[in-house]
C-alpha positions in Angstrom: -70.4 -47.7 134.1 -71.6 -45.1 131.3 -72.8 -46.8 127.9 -73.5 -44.9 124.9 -76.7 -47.4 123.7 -79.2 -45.0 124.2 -77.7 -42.8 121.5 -76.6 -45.8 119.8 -79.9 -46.8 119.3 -81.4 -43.9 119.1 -79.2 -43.4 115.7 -80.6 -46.1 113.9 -83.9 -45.2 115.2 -84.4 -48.4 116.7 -87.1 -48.7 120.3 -85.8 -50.4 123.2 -88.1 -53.8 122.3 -86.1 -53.9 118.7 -83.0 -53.6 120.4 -84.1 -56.1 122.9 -84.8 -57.9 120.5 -81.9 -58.8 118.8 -80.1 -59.0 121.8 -82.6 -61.8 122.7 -83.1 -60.2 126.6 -86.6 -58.0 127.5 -87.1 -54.5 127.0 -86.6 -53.7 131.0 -82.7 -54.9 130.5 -82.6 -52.5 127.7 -84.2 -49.6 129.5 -81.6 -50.6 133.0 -78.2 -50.4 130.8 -79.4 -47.7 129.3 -80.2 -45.8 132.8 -77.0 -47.1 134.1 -79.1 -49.5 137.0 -77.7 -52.6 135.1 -74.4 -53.6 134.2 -74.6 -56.3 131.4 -72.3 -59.5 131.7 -69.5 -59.8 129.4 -71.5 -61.9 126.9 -73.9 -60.0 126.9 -71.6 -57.0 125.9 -70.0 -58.1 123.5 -73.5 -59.2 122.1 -74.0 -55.6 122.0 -71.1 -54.7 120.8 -72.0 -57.0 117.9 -75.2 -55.7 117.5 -73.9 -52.1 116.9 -70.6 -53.3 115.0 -68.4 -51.7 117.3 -65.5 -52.4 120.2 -67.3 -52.7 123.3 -64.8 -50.4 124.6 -66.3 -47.5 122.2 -70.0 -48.6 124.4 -69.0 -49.0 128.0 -66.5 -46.3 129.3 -65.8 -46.6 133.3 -67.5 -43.8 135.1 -65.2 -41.1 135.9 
């Protein structure tokens, strides 16, 4: 699955511990979505979708 938090976060100039942070998991989860070794669980992305104010669907895309 391809995510768009990297530049997500990146925009609001937040690290990887912030964003971990307030999604209350560790940096490492962070870093593994945002390398595509992790897919989160569906709380967990629509946490992030929360986070970032946005559809989860404007995140997570299916890879092609």
């Amino acid at each position: 699955m391809d995510n768009r938090i990297r530049e997500l976060r990146r925009e609001r100039d937040w690290s990887q511990g912030d964003l971990a942070e307030a999604l209350s998991v560790s940096r490492q989860t962070v870093n593994a979505i945002e390398n595509g070794r992790y897919d989160p669980s569906l709380p967990l992305a629509f946490t992030i979708a929360r986070v970032f104010g946005l559809r989860i669907e404007d995140i997570f895309q299916p890879e092609p």
